[in-house]
DRENPA-3360 file (N, C-alpha, C; in nm, 2 decimals, always signed):
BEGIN
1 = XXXXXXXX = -0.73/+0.46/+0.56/-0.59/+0.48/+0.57/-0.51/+0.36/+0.50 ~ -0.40/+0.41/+0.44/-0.29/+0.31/+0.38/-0.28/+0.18/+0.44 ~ -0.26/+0.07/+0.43/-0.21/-0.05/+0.52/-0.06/+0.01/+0.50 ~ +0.03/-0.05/+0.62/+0.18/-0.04/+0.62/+0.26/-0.08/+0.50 ~ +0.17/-0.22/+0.44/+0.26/-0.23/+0.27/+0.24/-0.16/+0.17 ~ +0.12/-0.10/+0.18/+0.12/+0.00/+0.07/+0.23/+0.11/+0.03 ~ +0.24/+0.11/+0.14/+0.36/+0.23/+0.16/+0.50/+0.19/+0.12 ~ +0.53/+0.11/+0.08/+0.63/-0.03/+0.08/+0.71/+0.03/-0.09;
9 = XXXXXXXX = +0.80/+0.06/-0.10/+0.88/+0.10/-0.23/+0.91/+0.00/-0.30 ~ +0.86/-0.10/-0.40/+0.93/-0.20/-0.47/+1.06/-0.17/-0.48 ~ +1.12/-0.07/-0.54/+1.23/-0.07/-0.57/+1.35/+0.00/-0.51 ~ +1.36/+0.09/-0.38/+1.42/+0.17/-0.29/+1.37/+0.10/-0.17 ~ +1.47/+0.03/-0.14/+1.47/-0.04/+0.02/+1.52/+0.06/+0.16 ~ +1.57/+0.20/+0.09/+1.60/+0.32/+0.21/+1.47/+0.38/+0.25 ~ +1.36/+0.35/+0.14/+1.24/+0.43/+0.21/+1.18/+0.33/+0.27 ~ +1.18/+0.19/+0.30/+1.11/+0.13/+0.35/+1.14/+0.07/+0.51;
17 = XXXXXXXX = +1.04/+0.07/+0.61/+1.07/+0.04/+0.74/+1.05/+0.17/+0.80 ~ +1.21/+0.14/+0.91/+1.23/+0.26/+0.97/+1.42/+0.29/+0.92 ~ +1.43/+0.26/+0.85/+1.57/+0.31/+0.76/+1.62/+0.43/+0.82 ~ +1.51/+0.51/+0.73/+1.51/+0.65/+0.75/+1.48/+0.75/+0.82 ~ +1.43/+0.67/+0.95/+1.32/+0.77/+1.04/+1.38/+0.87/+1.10 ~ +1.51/+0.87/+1.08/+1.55/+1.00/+1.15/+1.64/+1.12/+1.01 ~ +1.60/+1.06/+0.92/+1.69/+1.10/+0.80/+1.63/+1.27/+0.81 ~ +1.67/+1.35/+0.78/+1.69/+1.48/+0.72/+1.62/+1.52/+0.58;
25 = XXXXXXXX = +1.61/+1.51/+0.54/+1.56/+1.52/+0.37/+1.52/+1.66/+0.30 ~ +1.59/+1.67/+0.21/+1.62/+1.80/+0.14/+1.50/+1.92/+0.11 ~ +1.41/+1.81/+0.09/+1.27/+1.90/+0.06/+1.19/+1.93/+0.18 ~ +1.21/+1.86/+0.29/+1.13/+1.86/+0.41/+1.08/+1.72/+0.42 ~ +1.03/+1.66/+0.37/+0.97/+1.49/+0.39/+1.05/+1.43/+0.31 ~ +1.05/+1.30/+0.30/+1.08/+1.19/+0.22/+1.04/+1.19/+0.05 ~ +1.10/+1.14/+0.00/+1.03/+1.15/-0.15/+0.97/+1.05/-0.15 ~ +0.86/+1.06/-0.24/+0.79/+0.94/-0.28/+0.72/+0.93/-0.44;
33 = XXXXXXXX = +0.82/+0.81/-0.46/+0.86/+0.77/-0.58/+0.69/+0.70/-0.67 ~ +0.60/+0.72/-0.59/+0.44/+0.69/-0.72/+0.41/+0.63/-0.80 ~ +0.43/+0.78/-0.83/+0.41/+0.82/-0.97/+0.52/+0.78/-1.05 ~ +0.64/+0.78/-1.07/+0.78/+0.77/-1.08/+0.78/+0.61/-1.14 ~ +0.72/+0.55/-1.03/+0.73/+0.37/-1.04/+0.62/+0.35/-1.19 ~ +0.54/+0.40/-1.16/+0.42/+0.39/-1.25/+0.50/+0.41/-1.42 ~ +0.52/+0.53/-1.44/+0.58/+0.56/-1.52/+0.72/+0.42/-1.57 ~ +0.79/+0.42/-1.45/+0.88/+0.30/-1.51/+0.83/+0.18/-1.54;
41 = XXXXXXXX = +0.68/+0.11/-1.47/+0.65/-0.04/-1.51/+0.57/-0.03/-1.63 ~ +0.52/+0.12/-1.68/+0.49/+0.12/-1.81/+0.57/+0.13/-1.94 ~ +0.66/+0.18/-1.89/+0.75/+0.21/-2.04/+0.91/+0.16/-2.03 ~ +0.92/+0.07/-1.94/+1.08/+0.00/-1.89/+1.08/-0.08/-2.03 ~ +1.19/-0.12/-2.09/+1.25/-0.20/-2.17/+1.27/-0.34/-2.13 ~ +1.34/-0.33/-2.00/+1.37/-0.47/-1.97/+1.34/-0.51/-1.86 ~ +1.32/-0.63/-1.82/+1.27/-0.68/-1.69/+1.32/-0.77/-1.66 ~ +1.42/-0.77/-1.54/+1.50/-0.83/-1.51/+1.43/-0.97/-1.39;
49 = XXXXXXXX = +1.52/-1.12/-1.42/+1.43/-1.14/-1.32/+1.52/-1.15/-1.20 ~ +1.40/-1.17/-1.07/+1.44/-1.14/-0.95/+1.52/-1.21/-0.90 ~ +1.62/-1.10/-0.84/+1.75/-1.21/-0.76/+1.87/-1.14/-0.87 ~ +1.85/-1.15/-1.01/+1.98/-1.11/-1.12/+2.08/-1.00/-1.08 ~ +2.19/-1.04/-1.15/+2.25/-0.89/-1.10/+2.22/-0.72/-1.17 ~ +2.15/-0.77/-1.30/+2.08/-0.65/-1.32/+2.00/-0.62/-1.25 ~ +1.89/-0.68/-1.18/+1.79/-0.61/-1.08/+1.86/-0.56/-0.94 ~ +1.99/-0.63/-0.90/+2.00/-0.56/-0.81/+2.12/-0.42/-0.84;
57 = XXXXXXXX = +2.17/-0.42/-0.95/+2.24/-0.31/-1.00/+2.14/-0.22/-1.01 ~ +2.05/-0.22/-1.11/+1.88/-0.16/-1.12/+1.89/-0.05/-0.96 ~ +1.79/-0.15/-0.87/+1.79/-0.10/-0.76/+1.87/-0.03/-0.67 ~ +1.97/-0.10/-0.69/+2.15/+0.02/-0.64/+2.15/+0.15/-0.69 ~ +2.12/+0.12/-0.80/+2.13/+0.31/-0.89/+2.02/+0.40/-0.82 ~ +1.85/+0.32/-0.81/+1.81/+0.37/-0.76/+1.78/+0.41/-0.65 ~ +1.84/+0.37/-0.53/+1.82/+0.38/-0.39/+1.94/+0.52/-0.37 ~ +2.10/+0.51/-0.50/+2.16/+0.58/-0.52/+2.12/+0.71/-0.52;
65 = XXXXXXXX = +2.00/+0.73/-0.60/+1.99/+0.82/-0.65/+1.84/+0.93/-0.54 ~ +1.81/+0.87/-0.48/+1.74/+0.92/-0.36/+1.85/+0.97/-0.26 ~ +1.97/+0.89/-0.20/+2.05/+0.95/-0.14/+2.10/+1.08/-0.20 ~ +2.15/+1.07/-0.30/+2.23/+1.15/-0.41/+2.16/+1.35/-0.43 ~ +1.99/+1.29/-0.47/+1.92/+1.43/-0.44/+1.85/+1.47/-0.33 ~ +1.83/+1.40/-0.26/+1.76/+1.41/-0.13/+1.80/+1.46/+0.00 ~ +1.92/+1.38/+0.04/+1.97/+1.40/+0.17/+2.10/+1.52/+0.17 ~ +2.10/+1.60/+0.29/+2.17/+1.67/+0.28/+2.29/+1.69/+0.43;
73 = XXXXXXXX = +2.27/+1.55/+0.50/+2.38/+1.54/+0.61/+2.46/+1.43/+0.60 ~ +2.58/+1.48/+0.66/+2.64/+1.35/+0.57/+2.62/+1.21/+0.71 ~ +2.59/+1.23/+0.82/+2.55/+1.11/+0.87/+2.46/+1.05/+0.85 ~ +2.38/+1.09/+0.74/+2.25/+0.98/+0.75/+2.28/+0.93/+0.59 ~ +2.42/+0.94/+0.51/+2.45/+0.85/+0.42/+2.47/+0.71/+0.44 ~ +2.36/+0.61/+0.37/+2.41/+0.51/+0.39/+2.45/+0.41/+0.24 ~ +2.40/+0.46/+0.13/+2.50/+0.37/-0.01/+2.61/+0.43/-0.01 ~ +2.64/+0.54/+0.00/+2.78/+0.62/-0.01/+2.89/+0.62/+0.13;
81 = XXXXXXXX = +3.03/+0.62/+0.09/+3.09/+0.70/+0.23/+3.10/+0.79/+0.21 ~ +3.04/+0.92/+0.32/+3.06/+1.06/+0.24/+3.19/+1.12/+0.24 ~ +3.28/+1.02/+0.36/+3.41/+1.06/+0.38/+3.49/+0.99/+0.28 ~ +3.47/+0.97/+0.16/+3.55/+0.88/+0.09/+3.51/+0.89/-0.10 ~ +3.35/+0.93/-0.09/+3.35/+0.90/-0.24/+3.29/+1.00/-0.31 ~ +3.33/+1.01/-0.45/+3.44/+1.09/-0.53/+3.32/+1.08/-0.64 ~ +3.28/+1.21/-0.71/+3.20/+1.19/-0.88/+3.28/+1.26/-0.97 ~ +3.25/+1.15/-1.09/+3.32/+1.26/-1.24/+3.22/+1.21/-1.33;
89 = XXXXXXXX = +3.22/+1.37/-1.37/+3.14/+1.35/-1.54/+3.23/+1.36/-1.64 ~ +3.18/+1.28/-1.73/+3.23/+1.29/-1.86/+3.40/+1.31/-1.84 ~ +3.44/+1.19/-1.75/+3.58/+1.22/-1.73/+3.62/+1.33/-1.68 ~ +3.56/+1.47/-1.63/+3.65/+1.55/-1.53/+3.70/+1.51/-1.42 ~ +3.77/+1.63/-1.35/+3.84/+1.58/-1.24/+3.75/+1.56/-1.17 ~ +3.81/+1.42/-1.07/+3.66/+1.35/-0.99/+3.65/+1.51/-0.81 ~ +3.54/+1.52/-0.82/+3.52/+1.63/-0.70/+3.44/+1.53/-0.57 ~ +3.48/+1.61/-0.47/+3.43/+1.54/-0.35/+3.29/+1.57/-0.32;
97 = XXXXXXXX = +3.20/+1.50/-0.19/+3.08/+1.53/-0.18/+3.04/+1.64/-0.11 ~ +3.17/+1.73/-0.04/+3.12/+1.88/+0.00/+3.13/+1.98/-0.15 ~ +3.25/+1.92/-0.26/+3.24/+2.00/-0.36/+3.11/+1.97/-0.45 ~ +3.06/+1.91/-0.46/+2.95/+1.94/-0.51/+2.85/+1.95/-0.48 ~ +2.82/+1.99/-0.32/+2.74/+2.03/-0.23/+2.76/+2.20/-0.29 ~ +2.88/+2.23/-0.29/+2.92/+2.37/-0.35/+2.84/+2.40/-0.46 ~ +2.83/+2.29/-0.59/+2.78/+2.31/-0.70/+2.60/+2.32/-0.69 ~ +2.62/+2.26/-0.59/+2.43/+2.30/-0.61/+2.37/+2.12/-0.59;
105 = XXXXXXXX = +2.48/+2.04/-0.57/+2.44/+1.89/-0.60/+2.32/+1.87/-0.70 ~ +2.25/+1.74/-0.68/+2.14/+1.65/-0.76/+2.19/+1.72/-0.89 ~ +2.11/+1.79/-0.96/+2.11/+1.81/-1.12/+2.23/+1.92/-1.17 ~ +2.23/+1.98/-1.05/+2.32/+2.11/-1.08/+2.52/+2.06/-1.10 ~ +2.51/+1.96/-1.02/+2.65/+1.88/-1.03/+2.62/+1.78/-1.15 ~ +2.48/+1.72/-1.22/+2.49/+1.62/-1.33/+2.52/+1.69/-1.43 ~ +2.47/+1.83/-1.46/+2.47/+1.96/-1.56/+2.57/+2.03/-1.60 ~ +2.67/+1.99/-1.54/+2.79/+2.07/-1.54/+2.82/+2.13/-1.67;
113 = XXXXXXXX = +2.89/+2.18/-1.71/+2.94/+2.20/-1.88/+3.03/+2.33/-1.89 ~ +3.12/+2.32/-1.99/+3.21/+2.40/-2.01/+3.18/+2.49/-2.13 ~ +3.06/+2.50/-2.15/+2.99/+2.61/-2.31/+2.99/+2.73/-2.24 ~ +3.01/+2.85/-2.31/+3.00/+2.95/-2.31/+2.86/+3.02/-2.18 ~ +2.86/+3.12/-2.14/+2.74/+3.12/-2.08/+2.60/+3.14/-2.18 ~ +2.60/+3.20/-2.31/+2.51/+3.24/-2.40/+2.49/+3.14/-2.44 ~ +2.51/+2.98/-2.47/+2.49/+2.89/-2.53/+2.41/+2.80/-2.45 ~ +2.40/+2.81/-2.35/+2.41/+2.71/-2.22/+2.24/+2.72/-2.18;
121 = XXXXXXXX = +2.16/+2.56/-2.25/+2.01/+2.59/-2.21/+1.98/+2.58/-2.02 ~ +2.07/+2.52/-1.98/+2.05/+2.55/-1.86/+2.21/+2.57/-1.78 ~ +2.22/+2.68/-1.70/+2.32/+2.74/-1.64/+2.30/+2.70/-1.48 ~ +2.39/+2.58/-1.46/+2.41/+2.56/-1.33/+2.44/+2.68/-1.20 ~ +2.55/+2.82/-1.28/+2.56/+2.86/-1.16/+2.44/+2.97/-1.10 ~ +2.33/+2.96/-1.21/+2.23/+3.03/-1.19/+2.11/+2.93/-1.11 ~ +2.14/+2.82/-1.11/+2.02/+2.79/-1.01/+2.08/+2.68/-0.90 ~ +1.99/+2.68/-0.79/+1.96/+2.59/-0.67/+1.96/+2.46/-0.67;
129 = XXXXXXXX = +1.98/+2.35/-0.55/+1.94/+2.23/-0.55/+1.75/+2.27/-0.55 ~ +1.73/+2.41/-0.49/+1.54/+2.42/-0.46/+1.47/+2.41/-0.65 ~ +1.56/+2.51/-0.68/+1.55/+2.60/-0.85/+1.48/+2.44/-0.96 ~ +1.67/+2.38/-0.96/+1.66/+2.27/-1.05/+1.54/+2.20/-1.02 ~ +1.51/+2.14/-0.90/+1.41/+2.06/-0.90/+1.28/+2.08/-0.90 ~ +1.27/+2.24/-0.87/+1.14/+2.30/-0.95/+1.13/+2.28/-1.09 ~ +1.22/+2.31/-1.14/+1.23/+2.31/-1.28/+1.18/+2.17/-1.38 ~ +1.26/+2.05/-1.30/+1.27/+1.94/-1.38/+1.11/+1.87/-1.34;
137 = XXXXXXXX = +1.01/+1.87/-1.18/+0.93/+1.86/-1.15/+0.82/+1.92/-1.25 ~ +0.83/+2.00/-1.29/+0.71/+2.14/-1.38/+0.78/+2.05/-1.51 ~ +0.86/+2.04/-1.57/+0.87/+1.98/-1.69/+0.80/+1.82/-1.69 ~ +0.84/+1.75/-1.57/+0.81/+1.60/-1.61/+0.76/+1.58/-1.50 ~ +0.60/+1.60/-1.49/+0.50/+1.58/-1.39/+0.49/+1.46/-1.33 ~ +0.55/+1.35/-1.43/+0.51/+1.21/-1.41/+0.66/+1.18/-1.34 ~ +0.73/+1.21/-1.33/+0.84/+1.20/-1.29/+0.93/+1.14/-1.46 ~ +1.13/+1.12/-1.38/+1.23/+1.09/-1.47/+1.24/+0.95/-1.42;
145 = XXXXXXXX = +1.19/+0.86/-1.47/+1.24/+0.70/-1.48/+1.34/+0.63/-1.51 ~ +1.41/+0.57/-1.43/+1.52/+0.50/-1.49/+1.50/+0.33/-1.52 ~ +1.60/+0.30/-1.64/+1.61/+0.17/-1.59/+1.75/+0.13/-1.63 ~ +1.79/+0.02/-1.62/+1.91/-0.05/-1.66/+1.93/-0.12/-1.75 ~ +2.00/-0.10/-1.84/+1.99/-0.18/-2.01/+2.02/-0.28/-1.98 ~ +2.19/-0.25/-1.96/+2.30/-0.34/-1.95/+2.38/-0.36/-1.82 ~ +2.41/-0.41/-1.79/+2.54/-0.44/-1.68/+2.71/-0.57/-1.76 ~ +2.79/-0.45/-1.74/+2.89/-0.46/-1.79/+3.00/-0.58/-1.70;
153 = XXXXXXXX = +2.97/-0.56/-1.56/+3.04/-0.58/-1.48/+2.95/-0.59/-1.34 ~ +3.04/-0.68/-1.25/+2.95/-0.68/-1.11/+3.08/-0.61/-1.01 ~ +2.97/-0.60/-0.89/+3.09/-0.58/-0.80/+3.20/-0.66/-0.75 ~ +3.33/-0.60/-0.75/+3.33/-0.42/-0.60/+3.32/-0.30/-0.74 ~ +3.36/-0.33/-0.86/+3.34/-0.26/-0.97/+3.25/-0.29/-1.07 ~ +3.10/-0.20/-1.03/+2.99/-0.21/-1.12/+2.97/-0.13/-1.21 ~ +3.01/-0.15/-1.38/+2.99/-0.10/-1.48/+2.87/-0.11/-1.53 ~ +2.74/-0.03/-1.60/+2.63/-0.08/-1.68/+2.59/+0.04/-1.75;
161 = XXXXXXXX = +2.51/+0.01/-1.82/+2.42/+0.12/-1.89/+2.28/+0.17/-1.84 ~ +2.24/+0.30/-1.82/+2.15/+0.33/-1.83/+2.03/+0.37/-1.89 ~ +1.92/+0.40/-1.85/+1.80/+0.48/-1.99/+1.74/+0.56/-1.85 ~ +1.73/+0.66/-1.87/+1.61/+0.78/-1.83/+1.51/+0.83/-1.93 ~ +1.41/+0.84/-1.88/+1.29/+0.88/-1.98/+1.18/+0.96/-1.88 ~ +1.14/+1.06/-1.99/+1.02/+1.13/-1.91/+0.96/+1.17/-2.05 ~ +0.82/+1.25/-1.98/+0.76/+1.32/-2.10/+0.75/+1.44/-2.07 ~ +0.76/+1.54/-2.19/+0.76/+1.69/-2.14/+0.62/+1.75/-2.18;
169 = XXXXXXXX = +0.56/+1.71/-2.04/+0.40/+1.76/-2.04/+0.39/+1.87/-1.93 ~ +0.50/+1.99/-1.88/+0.49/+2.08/-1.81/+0.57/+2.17/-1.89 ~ +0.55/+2.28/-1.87/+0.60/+2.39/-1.95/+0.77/+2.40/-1.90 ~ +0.85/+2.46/-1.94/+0.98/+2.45/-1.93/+1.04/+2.63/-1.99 ~ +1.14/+2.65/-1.96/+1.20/+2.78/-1.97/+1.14/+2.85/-2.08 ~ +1.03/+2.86/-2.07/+0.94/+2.96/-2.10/+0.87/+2.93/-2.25 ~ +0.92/+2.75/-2.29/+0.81/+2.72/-2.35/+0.72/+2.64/-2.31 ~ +0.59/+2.59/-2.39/+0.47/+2.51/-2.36/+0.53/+2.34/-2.37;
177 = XXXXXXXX = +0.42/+2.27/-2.30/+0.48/+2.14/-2.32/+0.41/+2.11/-2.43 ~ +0.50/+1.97/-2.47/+0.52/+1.90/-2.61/+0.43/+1.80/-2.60 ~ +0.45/+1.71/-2.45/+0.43/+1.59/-2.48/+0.51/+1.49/-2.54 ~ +0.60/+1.49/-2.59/+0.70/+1.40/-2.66/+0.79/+1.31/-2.51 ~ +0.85/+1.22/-2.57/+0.90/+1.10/-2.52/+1.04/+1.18/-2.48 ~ +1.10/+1.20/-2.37/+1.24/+1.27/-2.37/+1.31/+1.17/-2.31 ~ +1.43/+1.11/-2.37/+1.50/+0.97/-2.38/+1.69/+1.01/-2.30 ~ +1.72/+1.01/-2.23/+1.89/+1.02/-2.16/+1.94/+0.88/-2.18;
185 = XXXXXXXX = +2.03/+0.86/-2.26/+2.13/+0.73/-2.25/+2.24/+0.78/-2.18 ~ +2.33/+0.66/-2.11/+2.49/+0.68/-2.05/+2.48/+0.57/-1.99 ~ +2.63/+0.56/-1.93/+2.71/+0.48/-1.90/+2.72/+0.51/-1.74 ~ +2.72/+0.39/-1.67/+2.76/+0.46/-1.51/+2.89/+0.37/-1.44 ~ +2.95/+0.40/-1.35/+3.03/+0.33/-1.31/+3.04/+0.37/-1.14 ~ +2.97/+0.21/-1.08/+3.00/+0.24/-0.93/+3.16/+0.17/-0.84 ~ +3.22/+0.23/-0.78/+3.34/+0.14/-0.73/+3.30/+0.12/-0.60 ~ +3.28/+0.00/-0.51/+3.25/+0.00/-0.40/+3.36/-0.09/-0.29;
193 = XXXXXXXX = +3.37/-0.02/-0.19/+3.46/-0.06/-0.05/+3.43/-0.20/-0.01 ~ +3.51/-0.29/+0.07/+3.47/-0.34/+0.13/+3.33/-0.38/+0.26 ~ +3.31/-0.24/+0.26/+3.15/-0.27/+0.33/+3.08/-0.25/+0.24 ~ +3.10/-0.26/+0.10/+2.98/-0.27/-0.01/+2.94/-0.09/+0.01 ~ +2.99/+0.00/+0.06/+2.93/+0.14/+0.02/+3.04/+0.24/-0.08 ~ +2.95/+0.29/-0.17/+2.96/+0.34/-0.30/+3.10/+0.44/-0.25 ~ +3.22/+0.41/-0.32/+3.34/+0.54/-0.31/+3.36/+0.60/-0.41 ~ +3.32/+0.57/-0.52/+3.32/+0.63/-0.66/+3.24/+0.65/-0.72;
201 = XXXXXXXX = +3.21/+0.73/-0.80/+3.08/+0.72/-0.94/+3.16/+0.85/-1.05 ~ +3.09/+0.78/-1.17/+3.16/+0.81/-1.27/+3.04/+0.81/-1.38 ~ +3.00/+0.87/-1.42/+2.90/+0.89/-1.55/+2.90/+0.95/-1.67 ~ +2.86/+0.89/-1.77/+2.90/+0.93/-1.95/+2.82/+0.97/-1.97 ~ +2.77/+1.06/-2.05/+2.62/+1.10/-2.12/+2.63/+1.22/-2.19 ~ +2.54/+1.28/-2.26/+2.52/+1.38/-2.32/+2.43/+1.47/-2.25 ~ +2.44/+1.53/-2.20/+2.36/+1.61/-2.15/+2.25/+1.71/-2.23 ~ +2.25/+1.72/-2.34/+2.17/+1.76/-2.47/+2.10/+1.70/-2.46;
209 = XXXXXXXX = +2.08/+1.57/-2.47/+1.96/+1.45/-2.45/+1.86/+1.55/-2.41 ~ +1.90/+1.55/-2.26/+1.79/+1.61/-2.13/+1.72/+1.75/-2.21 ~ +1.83/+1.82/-2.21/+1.83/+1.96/-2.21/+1.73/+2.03/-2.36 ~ +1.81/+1.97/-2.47/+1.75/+2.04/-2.58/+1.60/+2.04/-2.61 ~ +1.54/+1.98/-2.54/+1.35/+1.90/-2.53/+1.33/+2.03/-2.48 ~ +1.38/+2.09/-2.37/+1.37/+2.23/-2.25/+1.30/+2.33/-2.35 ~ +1.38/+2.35/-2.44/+1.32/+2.49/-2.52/+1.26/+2.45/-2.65 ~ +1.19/+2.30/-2.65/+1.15/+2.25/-2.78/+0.97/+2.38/-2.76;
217 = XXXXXXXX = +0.86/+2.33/-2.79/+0.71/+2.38/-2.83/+0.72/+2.53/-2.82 ~ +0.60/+2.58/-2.86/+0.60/+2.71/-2.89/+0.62/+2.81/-2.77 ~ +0.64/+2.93/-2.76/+0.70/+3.02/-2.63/+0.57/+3.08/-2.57 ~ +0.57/+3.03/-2.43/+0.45/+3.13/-2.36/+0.45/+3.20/-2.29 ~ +0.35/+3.31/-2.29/+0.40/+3.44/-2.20/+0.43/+3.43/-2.05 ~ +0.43/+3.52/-2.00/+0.44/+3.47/-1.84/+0.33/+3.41/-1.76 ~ +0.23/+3.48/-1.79/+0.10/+3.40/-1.73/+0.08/+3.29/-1.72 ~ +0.11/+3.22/-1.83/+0.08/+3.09/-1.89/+0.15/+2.99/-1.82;
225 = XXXXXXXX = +0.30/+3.01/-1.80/+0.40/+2.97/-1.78/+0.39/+2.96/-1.62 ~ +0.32/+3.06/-1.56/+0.33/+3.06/-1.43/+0.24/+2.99/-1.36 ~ +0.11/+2.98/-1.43/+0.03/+2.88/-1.41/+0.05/+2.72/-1.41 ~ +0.12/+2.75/-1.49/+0.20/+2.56/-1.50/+0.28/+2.55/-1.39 ~ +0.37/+2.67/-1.32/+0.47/+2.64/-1.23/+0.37/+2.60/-1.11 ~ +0.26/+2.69/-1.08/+0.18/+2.69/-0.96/+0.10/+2.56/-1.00 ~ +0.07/+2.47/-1.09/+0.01/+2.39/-1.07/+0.11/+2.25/-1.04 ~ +0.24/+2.24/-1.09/+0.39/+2.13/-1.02/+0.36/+2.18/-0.92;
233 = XXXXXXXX = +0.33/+2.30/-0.85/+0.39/+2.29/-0.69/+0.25/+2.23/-0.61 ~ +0.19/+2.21/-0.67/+0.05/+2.09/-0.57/+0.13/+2.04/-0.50 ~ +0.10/+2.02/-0.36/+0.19/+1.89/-0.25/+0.08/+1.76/-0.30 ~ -0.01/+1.74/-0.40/-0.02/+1.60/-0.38/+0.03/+1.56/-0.53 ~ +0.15/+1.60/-0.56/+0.23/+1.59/-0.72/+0.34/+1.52/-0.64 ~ +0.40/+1.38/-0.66/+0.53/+1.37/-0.63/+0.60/+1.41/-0.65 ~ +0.77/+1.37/-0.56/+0.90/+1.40/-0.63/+0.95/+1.36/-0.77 ~ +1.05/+1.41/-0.80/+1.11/+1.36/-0.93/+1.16/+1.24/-0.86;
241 = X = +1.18/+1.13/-0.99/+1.25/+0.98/-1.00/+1.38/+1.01/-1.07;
% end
C-alpha cells in the first residue's frame, strides 16, 4: 500500500490532505494528476525556484484548473467565488459560472468559436463536459501539461503566459495518432478579491493550436478507432492535466 506521501500532489494543494473529502467531483473520484506531472517534469521549459512568484502563479493556474473541470457544486469551490467570478475568451462578453455550466464547462466553454458549423474541427454544441473529456483523454494518454513562461504581473491582478503541451498518441476524430509534440500558447489573466479567491479570468489563445493536430495522421475505420477509445477508458489511465 501507498505511504500517505505518496499520494501527496507536488503541485495541487486541493488534492492534498482532507481539502477535499467531501468534494463532489465530476467524474465520480478525484483526479489524479500522475501521469500529467510526469509528463510536465520532463518536458517543462522553466523551473521556477521555490517560493517565486512564478511557482506560485504556476501552481494557482493549476489547482485552478482542477476546480475549473472537475467540480460541479458550487459549495465546494474554493480558488474561485462562484457567486462572483466571471470568464472571457478572446475578449467576449465575460459569462458567469452557471453560464458556462450551460456551455458544457472545462473544454466546451475553452472551445467556444464563432466559425460556421462546417468549418468547426470541434463543435462545442455537440458535445458534453462527459464527450470532451473522453475525447481529449483518447487523444493525449499522457495527459495536457502546463507550465508558466512568464508572469506579467502579481496579485490581486495576475497577468502571465502560458504553454500546454501533449502528444497525440491516441486516435482522435477518426484519425490515427501521430505522435507529434502538440504545443497551446496564451495569455491568462487572474483578478482576485480580497480573500485572495479568483473573481475573474480572461484567456488569449488560438484555439487551432489545440484543434488542428485532431484531424492531422491518416483516417481509420471504425474498428480501429474504437479500439483506441476502449483502451483511454482503462480506470488505471489518469485524468487529463
Amino acid at each position: 500500500m501507498a505511504s500517505p506521501a505518496a499520494k501527496q500532489d507536488p503541485y495541487r494543494w486541493l488534492l492534498n490532505g482532507d481539502v477535499e473529502k467531501n468534494t463532489t467531483w465530476r467524474f465520480g473520484a478525484p483526479p489524479n494528476y500522475k501521469g500529467v506531472n510526469k509528463l510536465f517534469e520532463e518536458g517543462r521549459t522553466k523551473i521556477w525556484p521555490p517560493g517565486s512568484l512564478e511557482e506560485e502563479v504556476q501552481n494557482l493556474v493549476k489547482n485552478w484548473e482542477v476546480e475549473n473541470i472537475n467540480k460541479v457544486k458550487q459549495e465546494d469551490y474554493k480558488i474561485m467565488d462562484p457567486n462572483k467570478v466571471t470568464f472571457s475568451l478572446n475578449g467576449r462578453k465575460p459569462i458567469t459560472l452557471e453560464e458556462k455550466r450551460k456551455l458544457g464547462g472545462g473544454y466546451n466553454a475553452a472551445l467556444q468559436t464563432s466559425l460556421p458549423a462546417e468549418y468547426r474541427l470541434y463543435d462545442p454544441k455537440h458535445e458534453t463536459a462527459e464527450t470532451s473529456n473522453k475525447l481529449f483523454t483518447t487523444t493525449f494518454p499522457r495527459g495536457f501539461a502546463l507550465e508558466i513562461v512568464q508572469v506579467y504581473s502579481g496579485p490581486p491582478l495576475i497577468v502571465y503566459k502560458f504553454r500546454h503541451w501533449a502528444y497525440k498518441e491516441g486516435p482522435s476524430k477518426g484519425h490515427a495518432p501521430t505522435g507529434e509534440l502538440v504545443e497551446l500558447y496564451g495569455i491568462g489573466i487572474f483578478e482576485l478579491d480580497e480573500n485572495k479567491k479568483i473573481v475573474k479570468v480572461e484567456q488569449f489563445y488560438d484555439p487551432a493550436q489545440l484543434l488542428g493536430p485532431l484531424v492531422k495522421g491518416p483516417k481509420m475505420d471504425d474498428s480501429a478507432e474504437k479500439k483506441g477509445k476502449e483502451l483511454s477508458s482503462c480506470p488505471m489511465l489518469e485524468n487529463l492535466g
